[in-house]
Legacy VTK file of the C-alpha trace (Angstrom):
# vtk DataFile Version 3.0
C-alpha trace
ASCII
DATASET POLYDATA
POINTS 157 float
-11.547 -0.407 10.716
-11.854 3.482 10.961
-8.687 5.468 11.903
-9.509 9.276 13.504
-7.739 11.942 12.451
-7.377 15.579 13.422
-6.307 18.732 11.062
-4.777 21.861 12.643
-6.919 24.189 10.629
-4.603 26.744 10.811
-1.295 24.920 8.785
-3.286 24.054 5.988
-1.997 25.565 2.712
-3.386 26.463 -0.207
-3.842 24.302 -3.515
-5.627 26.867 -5.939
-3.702 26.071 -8.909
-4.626 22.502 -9.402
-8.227 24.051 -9.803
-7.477 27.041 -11.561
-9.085 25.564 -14.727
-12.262 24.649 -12.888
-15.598 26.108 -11.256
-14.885 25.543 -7.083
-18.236 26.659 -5.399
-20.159 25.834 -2.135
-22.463 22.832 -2.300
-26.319 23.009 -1.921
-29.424 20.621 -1.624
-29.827 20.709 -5.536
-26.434 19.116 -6.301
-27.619 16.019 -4.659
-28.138 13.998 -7.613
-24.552 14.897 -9.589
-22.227 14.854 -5.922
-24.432 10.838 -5.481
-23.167 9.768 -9.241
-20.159 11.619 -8.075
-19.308 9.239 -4.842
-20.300 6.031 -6.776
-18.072 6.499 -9.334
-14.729 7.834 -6.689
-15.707 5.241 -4.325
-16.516 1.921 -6.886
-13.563 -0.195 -6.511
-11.966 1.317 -3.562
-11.563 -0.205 -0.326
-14.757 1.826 1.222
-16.953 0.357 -1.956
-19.099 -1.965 -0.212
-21.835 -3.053 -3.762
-23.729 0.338 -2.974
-25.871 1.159 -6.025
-26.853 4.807 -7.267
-29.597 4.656 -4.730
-27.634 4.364 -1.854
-25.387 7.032 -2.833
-28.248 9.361 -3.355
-29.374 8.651 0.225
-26.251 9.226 1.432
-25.928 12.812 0.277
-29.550 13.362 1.259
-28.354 12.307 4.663
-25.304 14.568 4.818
-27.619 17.331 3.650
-30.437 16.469 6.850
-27.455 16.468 9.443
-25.708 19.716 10.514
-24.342 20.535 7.212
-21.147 22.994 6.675
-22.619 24.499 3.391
-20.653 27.321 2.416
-17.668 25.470 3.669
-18.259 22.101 1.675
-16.802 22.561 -2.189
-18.009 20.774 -5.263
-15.288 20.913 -8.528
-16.805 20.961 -11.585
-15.625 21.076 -15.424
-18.270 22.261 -17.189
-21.299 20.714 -15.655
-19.648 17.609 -13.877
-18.713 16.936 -10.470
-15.536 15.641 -10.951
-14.252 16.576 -6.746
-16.110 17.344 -3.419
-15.091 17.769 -0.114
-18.698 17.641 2.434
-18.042 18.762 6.315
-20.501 18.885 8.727
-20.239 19.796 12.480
-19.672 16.830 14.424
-21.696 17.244 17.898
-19.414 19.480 20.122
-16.088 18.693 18.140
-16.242 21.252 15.611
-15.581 20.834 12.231
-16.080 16.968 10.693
-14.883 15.982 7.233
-17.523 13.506 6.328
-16.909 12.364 2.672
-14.215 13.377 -0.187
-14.668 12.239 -3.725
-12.560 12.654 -6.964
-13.983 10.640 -9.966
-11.967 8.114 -11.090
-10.348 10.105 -14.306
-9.379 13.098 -12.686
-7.213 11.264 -9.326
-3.815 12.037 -9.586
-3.726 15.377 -10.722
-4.167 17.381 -7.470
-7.455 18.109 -7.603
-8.703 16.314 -4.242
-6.299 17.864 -2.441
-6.944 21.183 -3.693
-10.494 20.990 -2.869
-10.017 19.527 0.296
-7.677 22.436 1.376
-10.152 24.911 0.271
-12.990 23.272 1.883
-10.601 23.556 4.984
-8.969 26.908 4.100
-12.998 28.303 4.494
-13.430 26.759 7.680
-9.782 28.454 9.143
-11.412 31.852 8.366
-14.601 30.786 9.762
-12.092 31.002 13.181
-12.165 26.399 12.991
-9.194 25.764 14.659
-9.145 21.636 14.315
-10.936 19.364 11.890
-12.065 15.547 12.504
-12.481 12.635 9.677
-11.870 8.973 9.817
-10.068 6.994 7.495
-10.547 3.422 6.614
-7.838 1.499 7.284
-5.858 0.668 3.969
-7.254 3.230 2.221
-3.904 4.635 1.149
-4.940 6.920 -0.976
-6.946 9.279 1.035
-3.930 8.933 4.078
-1.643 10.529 1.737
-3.789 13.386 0.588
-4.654 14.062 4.438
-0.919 13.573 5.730
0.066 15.722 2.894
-2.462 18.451 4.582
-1.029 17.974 8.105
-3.573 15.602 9.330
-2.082 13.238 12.350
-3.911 10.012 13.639
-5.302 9.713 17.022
-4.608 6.721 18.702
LINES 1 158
157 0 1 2 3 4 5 6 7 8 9 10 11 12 13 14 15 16 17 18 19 20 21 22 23 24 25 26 27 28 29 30 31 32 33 34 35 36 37 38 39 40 41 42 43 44 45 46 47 48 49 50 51 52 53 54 55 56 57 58 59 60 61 62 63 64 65 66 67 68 69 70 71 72 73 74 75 76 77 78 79 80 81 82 83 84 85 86 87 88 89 90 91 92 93 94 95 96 97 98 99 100 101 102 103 104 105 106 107 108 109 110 111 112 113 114 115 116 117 118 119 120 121 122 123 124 125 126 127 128 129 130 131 132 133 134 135 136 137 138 139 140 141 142 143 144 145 146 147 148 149 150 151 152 153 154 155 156
């Protein structure tokens, strides 16, 4: 089951210094292929892992990119020359702002990172004048409730 949650845009802080060794730019249509390897690998053996294969992923991203993408407001980490966090919003019908997927492969969780990206990905949409934000977590996915409570996200019941 899918929990909704909403993010005062405006309370988010900033978490620059868990990327400060790391390229933070905007996504685009080419980074299809590295943010799909990307989401396999963050989301294998998770509680939203449901057998997808590379495929899948790719389509995925290729659908986030055909929807009403957030560009310049969706962030891609890299070290060197691989995706290692993302953070891909999209505008969700009249609703605004709509955090769609978050990533962090596997060796890098724990440091920060996510949550840094996710705040900047947010922190861009604040000065874009987005005042709330909208993503749904899967129940039991712990890991994701803490980075977005940590941001000042509260469920909707």
């Amino acid at each position: 089951m899918k929990v909704q949650y909403v993010i005062d845009l405006d309370k988010v802080e900033a978490g620059d210094a868990a990327l400060s060794d790391y390229t933070v730019r905007p996504v685009t249509p080419f980074d299809i292929e590295i943010l799909a390897k990307l989401m396999l690998d963050a989301y294998r053996d998770t509680v939203d892992y449901e057998q997808e294969t590379l495929d899948d992923a790719r389509a995925e991203v290729a659908d986030f990119f055909d929807s009403d993408p957030l560009h310049e407001h969706s962030r891609i980490v890299l070290d060197k020359n691989t995706a290692i966090s993302a953070c891909l919003v999209n505008r969700w019908g009249d609703e605004g702002a709509f955090v769609g997927y978050v990533m962090t492969d596997p060796g890098y969780k724990g440091r920060g990172i996510g949550t840094a990206c996710v705040a900047d990905s947010l922190q861009s949409l604040a000065l874009a004048g987005e005042r709330l934000a909208t993503l749904f977590i899967t129940e039991g996915n712990t890991p994701s409730e803490r980075l977005f409570e940590h941001l000042g996200a509260r469920r909707v019941d």
